[in-house]
C-alpha positions as CSV (number, residue, x, y, z in Angstrom):
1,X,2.7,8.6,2.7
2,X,4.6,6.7,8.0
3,X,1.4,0.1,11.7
4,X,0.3,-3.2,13.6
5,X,1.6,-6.2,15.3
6,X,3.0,-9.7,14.1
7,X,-0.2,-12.0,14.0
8,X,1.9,-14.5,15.5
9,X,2.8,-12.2,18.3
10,X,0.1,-10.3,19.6
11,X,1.2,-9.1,22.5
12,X,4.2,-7.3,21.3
13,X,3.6,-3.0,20.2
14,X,0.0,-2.0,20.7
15,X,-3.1,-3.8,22.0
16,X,-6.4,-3.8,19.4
17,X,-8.5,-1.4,21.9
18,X,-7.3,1.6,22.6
19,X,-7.3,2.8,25.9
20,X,-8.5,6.5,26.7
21,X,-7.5,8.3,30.0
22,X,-4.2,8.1,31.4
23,X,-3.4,5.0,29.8
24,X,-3.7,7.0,26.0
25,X,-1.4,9.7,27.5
26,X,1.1,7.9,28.0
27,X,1.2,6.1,25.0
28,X,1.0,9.6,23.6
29,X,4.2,10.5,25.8
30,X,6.0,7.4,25.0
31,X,5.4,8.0,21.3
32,X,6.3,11.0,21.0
33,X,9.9,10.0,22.5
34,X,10.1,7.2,19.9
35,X,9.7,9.4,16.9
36,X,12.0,12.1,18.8
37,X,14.8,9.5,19.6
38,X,14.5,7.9,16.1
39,X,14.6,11.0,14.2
40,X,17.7,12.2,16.5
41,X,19.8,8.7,17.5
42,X,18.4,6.2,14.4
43,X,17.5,3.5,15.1
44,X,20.9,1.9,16.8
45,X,20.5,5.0,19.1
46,X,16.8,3.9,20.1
47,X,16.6,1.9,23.6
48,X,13.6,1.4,25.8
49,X,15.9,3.1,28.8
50,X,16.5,6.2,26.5
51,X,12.2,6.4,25.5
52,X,11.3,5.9,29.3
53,X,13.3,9.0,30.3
54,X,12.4,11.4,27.4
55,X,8.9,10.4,28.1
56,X,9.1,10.8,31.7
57,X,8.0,7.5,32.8
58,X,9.3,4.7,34.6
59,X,11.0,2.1,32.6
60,X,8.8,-0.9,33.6
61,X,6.0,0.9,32.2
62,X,7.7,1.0,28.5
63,X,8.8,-3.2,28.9
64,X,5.1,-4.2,29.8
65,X,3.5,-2.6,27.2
66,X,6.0,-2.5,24.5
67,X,8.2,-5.4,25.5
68,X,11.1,-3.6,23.1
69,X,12.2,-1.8,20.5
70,X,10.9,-3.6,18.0
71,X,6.7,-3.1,20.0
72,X,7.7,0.6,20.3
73,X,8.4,0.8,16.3
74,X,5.6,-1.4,15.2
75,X,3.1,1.2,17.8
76,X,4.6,4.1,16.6
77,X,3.9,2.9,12.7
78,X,0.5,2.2,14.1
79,X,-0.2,5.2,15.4
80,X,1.0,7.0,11.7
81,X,-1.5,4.7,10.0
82,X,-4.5,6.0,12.8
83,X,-4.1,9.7,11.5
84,X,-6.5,11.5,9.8
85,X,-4.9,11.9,6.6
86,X,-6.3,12.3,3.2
87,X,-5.2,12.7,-0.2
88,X,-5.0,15.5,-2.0
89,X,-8.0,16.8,-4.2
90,X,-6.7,19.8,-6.6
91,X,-9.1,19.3,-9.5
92,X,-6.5,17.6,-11.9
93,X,-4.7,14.2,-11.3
94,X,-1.3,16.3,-12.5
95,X,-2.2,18.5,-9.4
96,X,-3.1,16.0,-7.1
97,X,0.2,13.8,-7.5
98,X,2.2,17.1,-7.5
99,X,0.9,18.1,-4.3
100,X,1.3,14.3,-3.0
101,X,4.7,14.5,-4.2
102,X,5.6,17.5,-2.5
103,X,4.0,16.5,0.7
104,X,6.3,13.5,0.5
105,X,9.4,15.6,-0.5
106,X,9.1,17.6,2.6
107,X,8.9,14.5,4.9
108,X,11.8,13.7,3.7
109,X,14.2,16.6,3.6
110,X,13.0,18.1,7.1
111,X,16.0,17.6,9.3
112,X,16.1,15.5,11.5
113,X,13.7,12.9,9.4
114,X,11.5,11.4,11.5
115,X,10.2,9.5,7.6
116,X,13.9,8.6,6.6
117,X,14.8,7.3,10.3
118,X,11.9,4.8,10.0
119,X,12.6,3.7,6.7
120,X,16.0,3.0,8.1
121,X,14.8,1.4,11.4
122,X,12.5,-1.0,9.4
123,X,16.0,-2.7,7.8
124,X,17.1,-3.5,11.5
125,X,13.9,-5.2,12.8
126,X,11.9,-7.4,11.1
127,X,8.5,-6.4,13.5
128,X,8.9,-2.5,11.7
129,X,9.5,-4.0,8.3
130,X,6.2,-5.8,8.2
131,X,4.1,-3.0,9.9
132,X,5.5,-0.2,7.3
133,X,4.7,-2.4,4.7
134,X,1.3,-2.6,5.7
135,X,1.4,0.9,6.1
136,X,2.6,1.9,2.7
137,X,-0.1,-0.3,1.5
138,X,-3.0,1.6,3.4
139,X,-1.6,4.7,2.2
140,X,-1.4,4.2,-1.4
141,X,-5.1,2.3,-1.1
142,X,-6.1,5.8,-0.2
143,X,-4.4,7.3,-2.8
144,X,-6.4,4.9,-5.4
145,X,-9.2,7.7,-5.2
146,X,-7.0,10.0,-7.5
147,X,-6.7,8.1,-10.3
148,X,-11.1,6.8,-9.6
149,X,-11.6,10.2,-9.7
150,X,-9.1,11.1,-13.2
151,X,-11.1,8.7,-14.8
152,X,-14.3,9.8,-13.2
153,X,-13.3,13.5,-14.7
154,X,-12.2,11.8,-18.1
155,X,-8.8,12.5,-17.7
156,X,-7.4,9.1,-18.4
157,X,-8.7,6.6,-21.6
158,X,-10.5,3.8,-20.0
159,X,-11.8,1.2,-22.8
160,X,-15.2,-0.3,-23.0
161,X,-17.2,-3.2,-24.6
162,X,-15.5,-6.3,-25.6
163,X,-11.5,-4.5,-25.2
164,X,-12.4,-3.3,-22.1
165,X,-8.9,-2.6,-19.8
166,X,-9.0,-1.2,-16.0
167,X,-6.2,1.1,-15.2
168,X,-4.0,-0.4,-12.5
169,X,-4.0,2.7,-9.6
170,X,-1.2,1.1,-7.4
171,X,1.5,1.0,-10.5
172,X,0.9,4.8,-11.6
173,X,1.0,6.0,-7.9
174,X,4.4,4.2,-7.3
175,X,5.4,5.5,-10.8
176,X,4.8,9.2,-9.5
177,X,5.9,8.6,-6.5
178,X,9.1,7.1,-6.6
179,X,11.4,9.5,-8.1
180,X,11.1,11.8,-5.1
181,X,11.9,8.9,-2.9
182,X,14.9,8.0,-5.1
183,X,16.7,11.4,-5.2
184,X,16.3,12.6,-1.8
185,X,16.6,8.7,0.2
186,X,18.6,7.0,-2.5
187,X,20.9,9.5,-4.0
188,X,20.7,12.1,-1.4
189,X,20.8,14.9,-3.4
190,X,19.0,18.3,-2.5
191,X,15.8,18.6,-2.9
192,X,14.7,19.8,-6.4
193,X,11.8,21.9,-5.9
194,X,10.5,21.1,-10.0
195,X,10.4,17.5,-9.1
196,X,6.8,17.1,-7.5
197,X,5.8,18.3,-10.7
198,X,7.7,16.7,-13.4
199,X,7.6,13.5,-11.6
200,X,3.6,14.0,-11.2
201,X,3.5,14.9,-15.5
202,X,5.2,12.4,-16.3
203,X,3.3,9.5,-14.7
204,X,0.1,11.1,-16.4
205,X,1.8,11.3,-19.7
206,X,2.3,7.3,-19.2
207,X,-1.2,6.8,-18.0
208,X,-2.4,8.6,-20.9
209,X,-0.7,7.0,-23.1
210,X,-2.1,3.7,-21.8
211,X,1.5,2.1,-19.6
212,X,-0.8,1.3,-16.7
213,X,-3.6,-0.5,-18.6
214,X,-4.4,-3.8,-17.9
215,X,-7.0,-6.5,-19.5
216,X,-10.5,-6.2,-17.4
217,X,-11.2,-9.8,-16.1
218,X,-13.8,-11.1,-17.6
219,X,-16.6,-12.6,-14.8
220,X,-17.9,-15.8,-15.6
């Protein structure tokens, strides 16, 4: 689960149309560097000088598009959010957060980390930090369809008539989620291959058991 420019500076990182042609391969090029220098350098290694020549173009070309570092990271969160990625659908909400989990896991633990690099980068300039954040955002929005869907298959208690509750998606998702962030990016221990799993069972076990419920709002 790796954005778009400041409001308040919308001329820095990526313009809103994007251009097709020559223009699109380049920013291809120049993203691709980005993500290579990151993953290799971090982020104090990262310099528009260093991005122009792995991408093969002429520096100029990098400072009136990008402007800095700070456009190149918030375009090259962008361009993560513009993927055609979907969430898991295994069946089961156990399976589906499993496989999310590991999905996540390996991000992480590939070497170099291209996931772990930006994470890092996004403490150093305050452009990254907000685009991830919309990022993570969009990403666990999308993952809201796995626990529509457990509820949809009756795999999670959802109450009705006057005691009615709603299951709040976003805290069970981080809850699944976030051991696998904390053993490999926190503690950076090896990865535990049973983790996924038990890190998927036991959010369910606390959704089941009612941890994420929370009082329906009653319309006027």
């Amino acid at each position: 689960m790796t954005d778009s420019t400041d409001s308040t500076e919308p001329a820095v990182g990526a313009p809103e149309r994007r251009p097709g042609g020559r223009t699109a391969r380049v920013r291809a090029q120049v993203l691709d560097a980005v993500r290579a220098e990151l993953a290799e350098a971090g982020h104090e290694g990262l310099t528009v000088e260093g991005v122009a020549a792995r991408a093969g173009v002429h520096r100029t070309t990098v400072y009136r598009r990008w402007r800095d570092v700070g456009g190149l990271l918030v375009d090259v969160i962008d361009a993560a959010g513009e993927m055609d990625w979907q969430p898991p659908d295994t069946g089961s909400l156990r399976g589906d957060l499993t496989a999310l989990n590991r999905e996540i896991q390996e991000s992480l633990v590939v070497r170099p980390s291209f996931a772990v690099a930006l994470m890092a980068a996004s403490f150093h300039s305050e452009q990254a930090a907000r685009a991830q954040t919309r990022l993570w955002a969009d990403r666990y929005a999308q993952c809201e369809i796995l626990v529509e869907r457990a509820v949809e298959r009756g795999e999670l208690p959802v109450r009705g008539a006057r005691g009615a509750t709603d299951l709040d998606a976003r805290s069970l998702l981080i809850a699944a989620t976030a051991p696998v962030y904390h053993q490999v990016v926190l503690l950076r221990a090896d990865p535990d291959p049973r983790l996924p799993e038990r890190a998927a069972a036991a959010a369910v076990l606390a959704a089941a058991a009612g941890a994420f419920s929370v009082p329906r709002t009653e319309s006027a």
